[in-house]
C-alpha positions as a LaTeX table, in Angstrom:
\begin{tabular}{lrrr}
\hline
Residue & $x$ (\AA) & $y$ (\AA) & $z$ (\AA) \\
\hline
Unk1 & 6.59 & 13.38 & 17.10 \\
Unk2 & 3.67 & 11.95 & 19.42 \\
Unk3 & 1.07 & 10.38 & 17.23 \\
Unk4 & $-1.24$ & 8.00 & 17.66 \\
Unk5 & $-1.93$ & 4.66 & 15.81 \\
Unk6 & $-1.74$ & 5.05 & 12.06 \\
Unk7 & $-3.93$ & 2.57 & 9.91 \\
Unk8 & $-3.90$ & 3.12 & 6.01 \\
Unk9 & $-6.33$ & 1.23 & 4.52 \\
Unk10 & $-5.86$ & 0.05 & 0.74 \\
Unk11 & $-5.97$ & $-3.04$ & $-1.52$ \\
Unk12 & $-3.76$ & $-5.73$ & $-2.64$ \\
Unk13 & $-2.87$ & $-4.74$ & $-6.90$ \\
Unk14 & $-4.81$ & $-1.22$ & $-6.47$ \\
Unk15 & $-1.87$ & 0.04 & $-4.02$ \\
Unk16 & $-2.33$ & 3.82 & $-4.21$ \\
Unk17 & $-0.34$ & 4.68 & $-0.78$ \\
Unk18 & 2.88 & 5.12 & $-2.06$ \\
Unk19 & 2.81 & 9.55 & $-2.04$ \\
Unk20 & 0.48 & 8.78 & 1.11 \\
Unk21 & 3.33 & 6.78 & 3.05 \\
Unk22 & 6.22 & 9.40 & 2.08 \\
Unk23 & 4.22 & 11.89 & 3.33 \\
Unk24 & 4.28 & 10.58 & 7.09 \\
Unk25 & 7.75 & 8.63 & 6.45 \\
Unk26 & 9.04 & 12.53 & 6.15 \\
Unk27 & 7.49 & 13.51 & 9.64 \\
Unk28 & 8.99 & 9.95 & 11.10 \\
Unk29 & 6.04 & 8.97 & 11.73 \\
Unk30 & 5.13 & 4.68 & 11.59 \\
Unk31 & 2.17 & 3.24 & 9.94 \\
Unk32 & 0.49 & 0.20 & 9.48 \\
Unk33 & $-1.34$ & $-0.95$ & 5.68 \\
Unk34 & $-4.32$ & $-2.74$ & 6.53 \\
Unk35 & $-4.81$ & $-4.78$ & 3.51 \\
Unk36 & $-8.99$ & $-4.58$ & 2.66 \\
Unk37 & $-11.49$ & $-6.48$ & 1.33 \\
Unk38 & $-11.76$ & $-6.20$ & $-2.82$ \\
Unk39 & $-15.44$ & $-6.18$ & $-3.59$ \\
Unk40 & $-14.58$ & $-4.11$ & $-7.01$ \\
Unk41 & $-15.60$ & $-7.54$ & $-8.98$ \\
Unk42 & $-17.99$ & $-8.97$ & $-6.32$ \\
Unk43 & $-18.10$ & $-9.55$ & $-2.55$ \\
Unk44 & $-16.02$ & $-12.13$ & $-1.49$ \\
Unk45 & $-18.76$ & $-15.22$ & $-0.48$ \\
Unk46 & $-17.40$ & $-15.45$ & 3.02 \\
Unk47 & $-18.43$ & $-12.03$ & 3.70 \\
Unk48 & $-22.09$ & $-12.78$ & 2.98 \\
Unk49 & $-23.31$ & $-13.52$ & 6.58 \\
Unk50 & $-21.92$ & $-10.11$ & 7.80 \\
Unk51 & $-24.30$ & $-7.82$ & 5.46 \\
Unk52 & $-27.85$ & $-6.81$ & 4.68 \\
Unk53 & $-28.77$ & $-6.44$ & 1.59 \\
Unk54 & $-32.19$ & $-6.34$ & 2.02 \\
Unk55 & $-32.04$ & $-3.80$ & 4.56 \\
Unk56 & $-29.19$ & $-1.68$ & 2.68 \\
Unk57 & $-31.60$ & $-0.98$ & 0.11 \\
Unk58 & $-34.20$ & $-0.08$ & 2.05 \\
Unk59 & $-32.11$ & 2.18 & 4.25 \\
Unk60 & $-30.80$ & 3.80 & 0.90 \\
Unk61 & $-33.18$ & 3.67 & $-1.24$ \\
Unk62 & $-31.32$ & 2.00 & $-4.09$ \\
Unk63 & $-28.97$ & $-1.51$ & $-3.85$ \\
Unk64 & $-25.59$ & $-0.78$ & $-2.45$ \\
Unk65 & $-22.85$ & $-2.02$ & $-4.79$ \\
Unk66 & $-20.31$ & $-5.02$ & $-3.70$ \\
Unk67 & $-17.53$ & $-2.35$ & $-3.79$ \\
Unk68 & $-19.48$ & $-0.43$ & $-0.87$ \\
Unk69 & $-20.46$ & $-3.52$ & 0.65 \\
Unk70 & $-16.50$ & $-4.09$ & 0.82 \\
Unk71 & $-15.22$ & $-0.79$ & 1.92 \\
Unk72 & $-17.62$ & $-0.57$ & 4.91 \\
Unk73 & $-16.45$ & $-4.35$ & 5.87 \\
Unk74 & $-12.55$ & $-3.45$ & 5.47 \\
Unk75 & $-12.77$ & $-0.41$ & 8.16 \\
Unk76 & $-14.81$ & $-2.46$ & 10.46 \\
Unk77 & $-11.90$ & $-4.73$ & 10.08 \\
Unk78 & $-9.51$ & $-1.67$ & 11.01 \\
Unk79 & $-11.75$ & $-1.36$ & 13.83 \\
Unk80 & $-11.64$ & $-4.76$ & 15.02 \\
Unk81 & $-8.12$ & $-4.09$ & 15.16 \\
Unk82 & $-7.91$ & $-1.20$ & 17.29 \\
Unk83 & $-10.21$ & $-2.56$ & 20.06 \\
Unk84 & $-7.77$ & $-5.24$ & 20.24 \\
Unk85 & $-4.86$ & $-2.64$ & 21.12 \\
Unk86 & $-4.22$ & $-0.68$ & 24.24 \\
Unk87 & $-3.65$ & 2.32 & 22.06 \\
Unk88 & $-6.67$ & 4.80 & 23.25 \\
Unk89 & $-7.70$ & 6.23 & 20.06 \\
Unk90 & $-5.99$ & 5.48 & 16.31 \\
Unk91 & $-5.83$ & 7.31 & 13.31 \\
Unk92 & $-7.47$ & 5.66 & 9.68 \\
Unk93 & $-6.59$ & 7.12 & 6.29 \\
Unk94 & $-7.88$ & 5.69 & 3.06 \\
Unk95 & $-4.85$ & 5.13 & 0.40 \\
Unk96 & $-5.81$ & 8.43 & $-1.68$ \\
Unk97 & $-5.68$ & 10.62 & 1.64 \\
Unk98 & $-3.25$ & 13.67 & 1.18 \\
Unk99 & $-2.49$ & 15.37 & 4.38 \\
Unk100 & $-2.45$ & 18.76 & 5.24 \\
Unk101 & 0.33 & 20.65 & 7.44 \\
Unk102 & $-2.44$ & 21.24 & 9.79 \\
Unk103 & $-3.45$ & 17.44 & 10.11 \\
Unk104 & 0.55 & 17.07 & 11.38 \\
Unk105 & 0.25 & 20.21 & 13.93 \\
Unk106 & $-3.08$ & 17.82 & 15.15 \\
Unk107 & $-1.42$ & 14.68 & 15.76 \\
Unk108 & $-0.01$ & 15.59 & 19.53 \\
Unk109 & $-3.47$ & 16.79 & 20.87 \\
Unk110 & $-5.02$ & 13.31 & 19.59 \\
Unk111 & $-3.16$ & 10.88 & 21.26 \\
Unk112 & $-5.73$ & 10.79 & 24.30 \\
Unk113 & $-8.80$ & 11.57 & 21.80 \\
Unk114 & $-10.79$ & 14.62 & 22.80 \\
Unk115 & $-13.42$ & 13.34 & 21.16 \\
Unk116 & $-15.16$ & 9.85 & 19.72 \\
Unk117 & $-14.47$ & 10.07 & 16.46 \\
Unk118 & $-12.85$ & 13.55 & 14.49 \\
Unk119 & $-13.26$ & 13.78 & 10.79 \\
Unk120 & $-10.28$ & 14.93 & 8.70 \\
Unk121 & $-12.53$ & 15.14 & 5.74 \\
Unk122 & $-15.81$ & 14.89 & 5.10 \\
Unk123 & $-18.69$ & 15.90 & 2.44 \\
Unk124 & $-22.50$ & 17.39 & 2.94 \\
Unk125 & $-21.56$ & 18.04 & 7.01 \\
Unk126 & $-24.09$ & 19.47 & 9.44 \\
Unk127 & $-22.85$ & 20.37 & 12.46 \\
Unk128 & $-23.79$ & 22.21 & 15.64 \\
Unk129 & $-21.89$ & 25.20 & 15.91 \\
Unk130 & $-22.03$ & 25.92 & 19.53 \\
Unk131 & $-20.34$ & 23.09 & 20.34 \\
Unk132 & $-16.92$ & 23.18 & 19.04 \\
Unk133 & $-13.50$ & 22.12 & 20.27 \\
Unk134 & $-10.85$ & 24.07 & 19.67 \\
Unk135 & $-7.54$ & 22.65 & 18.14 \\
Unk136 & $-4.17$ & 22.77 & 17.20 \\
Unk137 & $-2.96$ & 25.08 & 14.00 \\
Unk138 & $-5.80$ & 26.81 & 14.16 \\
Unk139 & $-8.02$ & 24.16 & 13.46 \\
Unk140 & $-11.91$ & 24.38 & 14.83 \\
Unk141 & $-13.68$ & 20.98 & 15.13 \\
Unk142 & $-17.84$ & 21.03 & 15.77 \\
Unk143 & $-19.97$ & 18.17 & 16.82 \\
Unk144 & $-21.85$ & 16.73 & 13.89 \\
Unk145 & $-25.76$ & 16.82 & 13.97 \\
Unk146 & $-26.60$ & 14.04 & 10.81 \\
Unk147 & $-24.17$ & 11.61 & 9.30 \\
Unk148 & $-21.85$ & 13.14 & 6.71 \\
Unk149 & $-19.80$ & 11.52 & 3.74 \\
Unk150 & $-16.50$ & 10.44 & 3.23 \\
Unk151 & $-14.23$ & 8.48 & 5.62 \\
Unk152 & $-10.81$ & 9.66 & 3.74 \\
Unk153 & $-9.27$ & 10.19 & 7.06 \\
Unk154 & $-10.41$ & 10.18 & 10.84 \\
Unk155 & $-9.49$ & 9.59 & 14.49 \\
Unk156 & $-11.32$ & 7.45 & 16.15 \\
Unk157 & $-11.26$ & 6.02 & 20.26 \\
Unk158 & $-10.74$ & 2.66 & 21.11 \\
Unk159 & $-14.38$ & 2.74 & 22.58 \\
Unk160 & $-16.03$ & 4.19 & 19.23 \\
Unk161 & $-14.04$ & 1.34 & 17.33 \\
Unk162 & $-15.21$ & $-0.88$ & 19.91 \\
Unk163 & $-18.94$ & $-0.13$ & 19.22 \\
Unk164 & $-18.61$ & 0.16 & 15.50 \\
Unk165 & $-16.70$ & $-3.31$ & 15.23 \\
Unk166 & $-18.75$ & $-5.72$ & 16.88 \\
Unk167 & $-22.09$ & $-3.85$ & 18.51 \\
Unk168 & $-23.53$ & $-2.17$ & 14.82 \\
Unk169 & $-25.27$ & $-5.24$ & 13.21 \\
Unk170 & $-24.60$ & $-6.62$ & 9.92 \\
Unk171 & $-23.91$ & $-3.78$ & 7.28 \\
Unk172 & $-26.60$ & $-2.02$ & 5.73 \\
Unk173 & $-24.66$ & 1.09 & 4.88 \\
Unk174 & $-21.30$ & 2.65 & 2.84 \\
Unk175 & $-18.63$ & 3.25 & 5.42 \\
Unk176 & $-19.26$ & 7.21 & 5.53 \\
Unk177 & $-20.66$ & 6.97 & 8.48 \\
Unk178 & $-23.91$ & 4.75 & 10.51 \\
Unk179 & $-26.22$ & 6.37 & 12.49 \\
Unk180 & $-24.31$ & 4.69 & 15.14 \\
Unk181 & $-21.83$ & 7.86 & 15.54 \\
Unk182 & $-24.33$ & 10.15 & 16.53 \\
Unk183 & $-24.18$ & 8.39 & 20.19 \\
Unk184 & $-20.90$ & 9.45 & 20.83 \\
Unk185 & $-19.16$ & 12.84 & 20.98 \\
Unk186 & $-18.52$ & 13.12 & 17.08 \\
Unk187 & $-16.82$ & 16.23 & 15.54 \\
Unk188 & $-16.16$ & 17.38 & 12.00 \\
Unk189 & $-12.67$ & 19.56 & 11.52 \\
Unk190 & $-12.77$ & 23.24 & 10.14 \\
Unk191 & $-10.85$ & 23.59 & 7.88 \\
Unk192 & $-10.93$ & 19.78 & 6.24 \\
Unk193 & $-7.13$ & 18.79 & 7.62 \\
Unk194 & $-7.31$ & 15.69 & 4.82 \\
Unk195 & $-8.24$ & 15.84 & 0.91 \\
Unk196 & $-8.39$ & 13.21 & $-1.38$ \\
Unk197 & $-5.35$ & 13.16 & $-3.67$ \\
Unk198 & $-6.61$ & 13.59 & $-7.43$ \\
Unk199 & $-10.00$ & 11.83 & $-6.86$ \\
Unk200 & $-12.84$ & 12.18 & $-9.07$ \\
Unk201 & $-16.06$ & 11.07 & $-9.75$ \\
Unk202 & $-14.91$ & 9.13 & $-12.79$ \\
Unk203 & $-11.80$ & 7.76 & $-10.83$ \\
Unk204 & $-13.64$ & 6.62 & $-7.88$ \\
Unk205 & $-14.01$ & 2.40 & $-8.25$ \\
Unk206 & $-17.09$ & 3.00 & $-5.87$ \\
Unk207 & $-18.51$ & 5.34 & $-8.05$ \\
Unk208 & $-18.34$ & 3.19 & $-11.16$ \\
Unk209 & $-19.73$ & 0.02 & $-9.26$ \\
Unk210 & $-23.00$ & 2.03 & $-8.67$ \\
Unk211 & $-22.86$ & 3.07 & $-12.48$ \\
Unk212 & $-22.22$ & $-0.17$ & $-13.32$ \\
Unk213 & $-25.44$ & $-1.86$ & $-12.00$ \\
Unk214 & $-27.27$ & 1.38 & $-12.24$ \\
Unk215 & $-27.84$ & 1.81 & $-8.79$ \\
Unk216 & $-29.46$ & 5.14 & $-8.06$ \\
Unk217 & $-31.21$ & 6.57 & $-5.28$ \\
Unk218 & $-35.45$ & 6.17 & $-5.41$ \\
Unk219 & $-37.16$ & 9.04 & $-4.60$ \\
Unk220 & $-40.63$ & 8.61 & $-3.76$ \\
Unk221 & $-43.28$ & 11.43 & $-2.40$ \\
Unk222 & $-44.08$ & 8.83 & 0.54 \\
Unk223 & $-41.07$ & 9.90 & 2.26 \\
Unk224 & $-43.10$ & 12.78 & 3.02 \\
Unk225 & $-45.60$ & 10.78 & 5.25 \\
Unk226 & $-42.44$ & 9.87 & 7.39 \\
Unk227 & $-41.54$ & 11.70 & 10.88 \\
Unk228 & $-38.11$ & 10.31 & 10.30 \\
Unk229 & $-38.35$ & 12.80 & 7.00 \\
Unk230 & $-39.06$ & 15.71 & 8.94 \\
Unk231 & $-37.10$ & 15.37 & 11.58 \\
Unk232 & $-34.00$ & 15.39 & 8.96 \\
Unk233 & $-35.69$ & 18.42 & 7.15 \\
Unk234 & $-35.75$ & 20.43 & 10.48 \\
Unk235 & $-32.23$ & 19.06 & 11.70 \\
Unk236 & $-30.90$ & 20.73 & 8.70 \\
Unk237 & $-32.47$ & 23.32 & 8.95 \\
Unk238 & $-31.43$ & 23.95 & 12.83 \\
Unk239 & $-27.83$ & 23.26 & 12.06 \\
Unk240 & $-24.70$ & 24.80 & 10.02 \\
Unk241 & $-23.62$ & 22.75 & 6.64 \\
Unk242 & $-19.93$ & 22.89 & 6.76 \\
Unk243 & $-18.89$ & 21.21 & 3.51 \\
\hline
\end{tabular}
């Protein structure tokens, strides 16, 4: 089967791949473990100079947590790696991805990427829903209006990758998803062709970083004052929330 690049991303002693890998073994279909960055006790020091902290929380509202600092550095790192390839677009799953028949039926269609970047899964989507593409299995795909959550699975073109890798700044931001894909033609999947096997809140090392240090979202009534504010009120309001 035709497929393009696949990059699973997980950590060394946390290996969670394992039902993940059998999966595409079964389809005879290669892979490559990209081995991340563990922030889960603290970011690494080396990693310092590539993120804002100052900046993150002010983006956010609230500190981001090493373990986010982390994730968003290890898929830039995935990144990195597929601008260095000739492959024209790539494939990422996160170790806890479970994959649908339908994300199989896609993998043909994707090898010269009709798109930027197509999300397998994602969480709190708003899309545009006139323009759609129109995929394998009976899969619908629209173009994504504000930045959603989750980066469980994705495709993603050598150019995005390019952009994301090296011309994004330091990181002020989880890795579901900058600003930065709103540039390029950037599609969320209908139905979700990629779930997260047996996740929870409580399960989710993320999650428990945040809860950890207490790290919750400020809301303030000056956000009000802000265009930026109301031109996210009105997006949503303009477009279609998927999931």
């Amino acid at each position: 089967m035709e497929f393009p690049p696949i990059y699973i991303l997980s950590l060394k002693g946390a290996e969670r791949f394992g039902p993940l890998a059998e999966a595409l073994e079964a389809r005879g279909l290669s892979y490559e473990v990209f081995w991340g960055i563990d922030g889960r006790e603290r970011l690494p020091d080396a990693h310092e100079p590539r993120v804002d902290r100052a900046g993150a929380e002010a983006r956010m509202g609230r500190p981001m947590s090493d373990g986010e600092f982390a994730c968003a550095l290890s898929h830039r790192g995935i990144y990195e790696r597929i601008a260095a390839s000739d492959a024209p677009s790539a494939i990422v799953l996160e170790d806890d991805a479970d994959p649908s028949l339908r994300f199989f039926d896609l993998g043909p269609a994707l090898v010269e990427p009709p798109c930027g970047l197509l999300l397998f899964d994602h969480k709190n989507t708003y899309v545009q829903v006139r323009d759609r593409l129109i995929l394998p299995g009976g899969v619908q795909a629209y173009r994504v209006v504000l930045p959603p959550f989750l980066a469980t699975g994705y495709m993603v073109s050598r150019e995005v990758a390019t952009h994301l890798a090296f011309r994004n700044g330091p990181v002020v931001q989880p890795s579901d998803w900058p600003d930065a894909i709103l540039q390029f033609d950037s599609y969320a999947c209908d139905p979700r062709v990629i779930t997260q096997r047996g996740r929870s809140v409580d399960q989710s090392s993320l999650e428990a970083g945040r809860r950890k240090h207490r790290h919750k979202r400020r809301k303030s009534l000056r956000r009000l004052l802000y265009k930026a504010y109301w031109r996210r009120w009105m997006t949503k309001r303009l477009a279609r929330k998927l999931a």
